[in-house]
C-alpha positions in Angstrom: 34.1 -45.2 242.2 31.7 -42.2 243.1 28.2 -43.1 242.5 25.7 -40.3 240.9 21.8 -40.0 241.8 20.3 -41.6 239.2 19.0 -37.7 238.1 22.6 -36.4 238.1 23.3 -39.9 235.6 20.3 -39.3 233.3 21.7 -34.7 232.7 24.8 -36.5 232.3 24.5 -39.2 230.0 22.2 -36.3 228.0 25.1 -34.2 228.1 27.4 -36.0 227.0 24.5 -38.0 223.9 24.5 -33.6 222.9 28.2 -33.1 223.3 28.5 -36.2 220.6 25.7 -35.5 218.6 27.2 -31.4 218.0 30.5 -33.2 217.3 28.6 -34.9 214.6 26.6 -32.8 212.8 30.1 -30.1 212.6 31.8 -33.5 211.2 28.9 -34.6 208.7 29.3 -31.8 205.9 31.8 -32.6 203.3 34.2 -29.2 203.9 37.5 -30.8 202.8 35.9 -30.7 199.4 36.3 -26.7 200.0 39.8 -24.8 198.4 40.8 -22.0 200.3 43.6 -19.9 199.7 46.8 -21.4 201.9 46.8 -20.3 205.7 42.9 -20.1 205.6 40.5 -23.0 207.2 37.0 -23.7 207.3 34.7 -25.3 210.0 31.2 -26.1 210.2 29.6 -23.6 213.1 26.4 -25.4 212.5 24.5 -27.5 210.2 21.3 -27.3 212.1 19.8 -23.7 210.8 17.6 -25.0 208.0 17.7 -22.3 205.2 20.1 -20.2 207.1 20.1 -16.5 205.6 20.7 -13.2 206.4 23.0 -13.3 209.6 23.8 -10.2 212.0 25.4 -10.5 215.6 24.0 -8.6 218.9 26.3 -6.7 221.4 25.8 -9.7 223.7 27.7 -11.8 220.7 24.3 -14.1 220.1 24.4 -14.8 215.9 20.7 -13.9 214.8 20.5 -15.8 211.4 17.0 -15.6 209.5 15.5 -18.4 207.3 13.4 -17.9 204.1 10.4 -20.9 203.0 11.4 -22.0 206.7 9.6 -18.6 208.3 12.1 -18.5 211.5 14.7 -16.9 212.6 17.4 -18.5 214.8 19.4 -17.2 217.0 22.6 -19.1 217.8 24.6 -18.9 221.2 28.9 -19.3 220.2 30.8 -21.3 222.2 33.5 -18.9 223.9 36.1 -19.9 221.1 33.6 -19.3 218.5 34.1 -22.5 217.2 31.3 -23.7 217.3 27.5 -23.2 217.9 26.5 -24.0 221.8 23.0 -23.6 221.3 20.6 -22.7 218.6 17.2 -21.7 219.3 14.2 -20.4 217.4 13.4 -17.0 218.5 10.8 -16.6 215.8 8.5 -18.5 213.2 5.4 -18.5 211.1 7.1 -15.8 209.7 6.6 -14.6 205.5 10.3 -15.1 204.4 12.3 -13.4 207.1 15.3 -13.3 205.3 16.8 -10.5 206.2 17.8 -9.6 210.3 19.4 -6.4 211.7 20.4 -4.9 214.8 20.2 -1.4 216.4 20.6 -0.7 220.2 19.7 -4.5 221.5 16.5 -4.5 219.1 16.7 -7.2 216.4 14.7 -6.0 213.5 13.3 -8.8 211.0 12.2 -8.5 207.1 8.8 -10.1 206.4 7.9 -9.5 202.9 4.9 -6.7 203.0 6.5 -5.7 206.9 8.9 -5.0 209.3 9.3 -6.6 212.3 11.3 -6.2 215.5 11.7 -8.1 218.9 13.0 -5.5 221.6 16.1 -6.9 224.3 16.3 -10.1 222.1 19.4 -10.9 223.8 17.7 -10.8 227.4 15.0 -13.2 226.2 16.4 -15.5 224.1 14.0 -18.6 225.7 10.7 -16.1 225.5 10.9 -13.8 223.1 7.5 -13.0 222.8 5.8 -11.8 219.5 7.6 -9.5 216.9 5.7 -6.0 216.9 5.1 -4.4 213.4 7.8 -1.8 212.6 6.6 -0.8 208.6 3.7 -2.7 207.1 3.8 -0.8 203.9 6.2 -2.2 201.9 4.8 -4.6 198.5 3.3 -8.0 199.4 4.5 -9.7 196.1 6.4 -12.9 196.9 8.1 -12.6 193.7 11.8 -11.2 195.0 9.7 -10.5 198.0 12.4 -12.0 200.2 14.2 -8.7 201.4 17.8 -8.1 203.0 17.8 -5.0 205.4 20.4 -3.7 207.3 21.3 -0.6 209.2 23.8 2.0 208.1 26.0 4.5 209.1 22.8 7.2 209.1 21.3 5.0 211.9 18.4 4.3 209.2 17.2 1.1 208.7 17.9 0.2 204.6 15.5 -2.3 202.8 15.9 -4.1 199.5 12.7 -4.4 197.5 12.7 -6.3 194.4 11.1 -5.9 191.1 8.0 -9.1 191.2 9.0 -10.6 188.2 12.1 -11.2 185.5 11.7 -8.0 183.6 9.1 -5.5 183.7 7.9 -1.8 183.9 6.6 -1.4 187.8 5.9 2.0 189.7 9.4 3.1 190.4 8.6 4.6 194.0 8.0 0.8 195.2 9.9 -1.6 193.0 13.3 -2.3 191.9 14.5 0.1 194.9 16.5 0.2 198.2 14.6 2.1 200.5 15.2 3.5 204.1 13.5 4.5 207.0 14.1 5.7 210.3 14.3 2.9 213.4 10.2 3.2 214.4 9.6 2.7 210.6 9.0 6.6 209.8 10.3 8.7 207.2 10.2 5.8 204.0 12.6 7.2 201.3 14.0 5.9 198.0 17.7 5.9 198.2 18.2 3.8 194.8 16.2 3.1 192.0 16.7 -0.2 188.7 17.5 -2.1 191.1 16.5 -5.5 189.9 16.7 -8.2 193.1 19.4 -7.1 195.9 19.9 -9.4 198.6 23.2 -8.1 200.0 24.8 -4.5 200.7 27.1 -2.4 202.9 29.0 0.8 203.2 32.7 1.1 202.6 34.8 1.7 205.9 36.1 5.0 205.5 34.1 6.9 203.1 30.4 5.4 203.9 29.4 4.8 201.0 26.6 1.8 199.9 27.7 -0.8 197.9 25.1 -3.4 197.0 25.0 -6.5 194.7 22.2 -7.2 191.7 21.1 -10.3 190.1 20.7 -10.0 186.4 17.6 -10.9 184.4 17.0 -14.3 183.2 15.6 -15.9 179.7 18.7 -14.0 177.7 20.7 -16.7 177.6 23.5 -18.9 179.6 26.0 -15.9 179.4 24.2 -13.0 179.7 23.6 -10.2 181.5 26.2 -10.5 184.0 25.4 -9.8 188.0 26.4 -6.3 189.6 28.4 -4.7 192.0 27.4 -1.2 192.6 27.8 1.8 194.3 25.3 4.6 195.1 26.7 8.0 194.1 23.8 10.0 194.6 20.0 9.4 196.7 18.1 8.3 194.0 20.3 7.1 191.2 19.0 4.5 188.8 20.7 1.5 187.7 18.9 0.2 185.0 15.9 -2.2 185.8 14.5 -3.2 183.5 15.7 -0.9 180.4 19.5 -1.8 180.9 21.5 -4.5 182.2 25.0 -4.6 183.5 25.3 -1.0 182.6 25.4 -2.1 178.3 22.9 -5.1 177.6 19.6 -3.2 176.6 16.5 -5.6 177.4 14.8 -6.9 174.4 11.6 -5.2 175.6 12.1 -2.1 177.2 15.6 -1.0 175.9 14.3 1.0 173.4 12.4 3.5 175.6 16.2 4.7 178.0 19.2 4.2 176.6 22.3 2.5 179.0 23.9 5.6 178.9 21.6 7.3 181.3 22.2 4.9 184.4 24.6 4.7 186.3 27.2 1.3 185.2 28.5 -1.3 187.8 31.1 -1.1 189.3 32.6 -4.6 188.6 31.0 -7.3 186.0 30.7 -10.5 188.6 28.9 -13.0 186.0 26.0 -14.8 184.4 23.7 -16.1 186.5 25.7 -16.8 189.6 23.1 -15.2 191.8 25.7 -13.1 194.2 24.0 -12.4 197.3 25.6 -11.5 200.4 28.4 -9.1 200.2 29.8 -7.6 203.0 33.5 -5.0 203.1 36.3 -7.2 205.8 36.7 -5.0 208.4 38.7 -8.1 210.3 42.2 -7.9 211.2 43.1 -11.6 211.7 43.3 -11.9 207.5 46.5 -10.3 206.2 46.5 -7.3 205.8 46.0 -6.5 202.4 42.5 -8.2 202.9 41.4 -5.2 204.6 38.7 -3.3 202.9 38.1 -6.2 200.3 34.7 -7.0 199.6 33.3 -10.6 199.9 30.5 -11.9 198.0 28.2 -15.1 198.0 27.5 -16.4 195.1 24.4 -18.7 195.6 24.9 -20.3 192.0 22.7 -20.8 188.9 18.9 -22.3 189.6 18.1 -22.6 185.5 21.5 -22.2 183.1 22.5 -25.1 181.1 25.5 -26.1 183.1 25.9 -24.8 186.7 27.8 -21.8 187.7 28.6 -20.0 191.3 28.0 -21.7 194.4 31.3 -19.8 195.9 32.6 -16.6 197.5 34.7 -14.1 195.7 36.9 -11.3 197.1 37.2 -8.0 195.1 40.0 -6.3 195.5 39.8 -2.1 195.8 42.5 0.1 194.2 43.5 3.6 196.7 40.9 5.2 194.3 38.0 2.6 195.4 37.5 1.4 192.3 37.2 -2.3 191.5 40.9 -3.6 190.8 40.7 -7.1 190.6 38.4 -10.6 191.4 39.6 -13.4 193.0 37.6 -16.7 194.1 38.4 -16.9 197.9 36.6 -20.2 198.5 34.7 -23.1 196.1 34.0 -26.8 196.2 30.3 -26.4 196.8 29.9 -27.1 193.4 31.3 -30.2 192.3 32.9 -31.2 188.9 29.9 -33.1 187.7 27.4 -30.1 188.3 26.3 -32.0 191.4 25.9 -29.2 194.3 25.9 -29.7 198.4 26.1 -26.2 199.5 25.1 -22.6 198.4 26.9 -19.9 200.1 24.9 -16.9 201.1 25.8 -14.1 203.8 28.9 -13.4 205.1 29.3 -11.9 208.1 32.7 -10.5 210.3 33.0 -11.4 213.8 34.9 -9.5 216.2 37.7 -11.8 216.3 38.2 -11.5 212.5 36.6 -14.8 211.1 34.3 -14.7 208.9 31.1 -16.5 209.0 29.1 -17.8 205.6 25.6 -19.0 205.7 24.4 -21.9 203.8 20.5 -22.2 203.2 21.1 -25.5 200.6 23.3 -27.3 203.6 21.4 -25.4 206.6 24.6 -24.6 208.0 27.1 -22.0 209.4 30.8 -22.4 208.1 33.8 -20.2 209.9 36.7 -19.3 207.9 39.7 -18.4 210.2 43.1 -17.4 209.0 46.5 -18.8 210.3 49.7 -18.3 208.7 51.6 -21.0 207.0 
């Protein structure tokens, strides 16, 4: 029998304890409870990205997934069948909520509450990053909704979610309740959308380019009302509501008398009380069938205060040839169990290039993959 150096025996046996303890932690979340839709399956990427958020991928294929009471931001080598997560390293921390991640030209820019940040060539030094350089420092420093979801779009601008710091209330209009944008060295700040109570999820529509985002409704009306949102942004600058109207009809209680719902502009589909839908992102995949092409998925991170628990899945909305909302479906649930007991919240979805489609999971810390096989 060939005999090692006892070195070569001490990498190995490490190895191999790594190789076991990976195969572990994909095994140790309870995914069977999950119903799919027949043909799809799910697997555990990870379960060691504590509060795993916001996710975007670098041309090198390295998953960059940002955290939110954690302050880091992981970034996650795939093995070469995507499987499964090879390696998964901190490439920043003592971060302010860093929620939200996006890429542009190698760069991989990070939301910090009042800033942005960015780390230049991430992919080149994944082992010594260095320090995040400040971007935009001149967004609000209210923690309140201060979590923010940014993402680049088809403009090449970077887009930033800024939520209203509170449940309901009257804020300046310029810096609150808004989607903004800004060029990549964090120049030219514009409003793009105003009412916009707490978005933490939005992207543009193959094809025509247009943003569609998702809203949270207000809380303290009651277990079944006002519903979440699913817009779409017509025009720079339209309003939405917040805090005068909510899910295009409900006026609030204390500011509905001063704008009437009429003068916003309505959702676009009605996705529910209180089941906090987050991530949404259009499939631009091609291993789902293919009339999955040009749905949108959304994460709903599920109820934190309503009397019995709602959410805690993904949905799929289904666009007619006119882009209007056409139907929902549930795609995937069992995070939620029948007894109101949760293990999972699903929050960002994400496509890979081979088609699957990736959900992050801040309650489990984890990365699931849903692939698609035909029965």
């Amino acid at each position: 029998m060939r005999r090692f150096p006892d070195g070569w025996r001490l990498l190995l046996g490490a190895t191999l304890l790594c190789a076991a303890q990976l195969t572990a932690a994909r095994d140790a979340l309870p995914i069977e409870r999950l119903s799919l839709l027949p043909g799809f399956h799910v697997e555990v990427l990870s379960d060691q990205v504590p509060g795993a958020r916001g996710m975007v991928l670098g041309p090198k294929g390295t998953l960059f997934v940002g955290s939110r009471a954690q302050g880091n931001v992981y970034a996650i080598t795939l093995d070469p069948s995507r499987a499964y997560a090879a390696k998964v390293r901190t490439v920043a921390s003592g971060l302010d909520m860093p929620v939200g991640v996006a890429m542009r030209n190698g760069t991989l820019y990070i939301s910090a509450v009042s800033r942005i940040v960015k780390l230049d060539d991430i992919e080149a030094h994944l082992d010594n990053p260095g320090k995040p350089a400040t971007v935009y420092d001149k967004l609000p420093s209210d923690t309140h909704h201060g979590w923010r979801y940014i993402s680049f779009g088809p403009d090449q601008r970077l887009y930033v979610g800024v939520g209203a710091p509170c449940n309901a209330c009257q804020r300046d209009e310029n810096r609150y309740a808004i989607i903004g944008s800004m060029k990549p060295d964090g120049t030219d700040w514009r409003v793009v959308a105003r009412g916009v109570r707490n978005t933490v999820g939005f992207d543009w529509q193959p094809g025509t380019r247009s943003l569609w985002f998702t809203d949270n409704g207000r809380d303290s009306l009651g277990d079944d009302v006002p519903d979440d949102e699913l817009n779409r942004l017509s025009t720079v600058g339209e309003h939405f509501g917040f805090p005068y109207c909510h899910a295009g009809d409900i006026a609030d209680p204390d500011f509905g008398r001063e704008k009437a719902c009429r003068s916003f502009a309505p959702p676009k589909a009605k996705l529910g009380a209180h089941v906090a839908a987050l991530g949404m992102r259009f499939y631009i995949g091609k291993q789902f069938p293919a009339e999955y092409q040009g749905s949108i998925f959304i994460a709903e991170h599920g109820s934190w205060n309503r009397s019995s628990k709602v959410g805690y899945r993904v949905v799929r909305i289904t666009l007619d040839a006119k882009g209007e909302v056409a139907k929902q479906d549930v795609f995937a649930q069992g995070w939620l169990s029948d007894d109101d007991a949760v293990w999972g919240r699903p929050l960002d979805l994400l496509t890979l290039p081979d088609g699957s489609l990736l959900i992050s999971d801040d309650y489990a810390g984890a990365i699931y993959r849903i692939t698609y096989r035909k029965p």
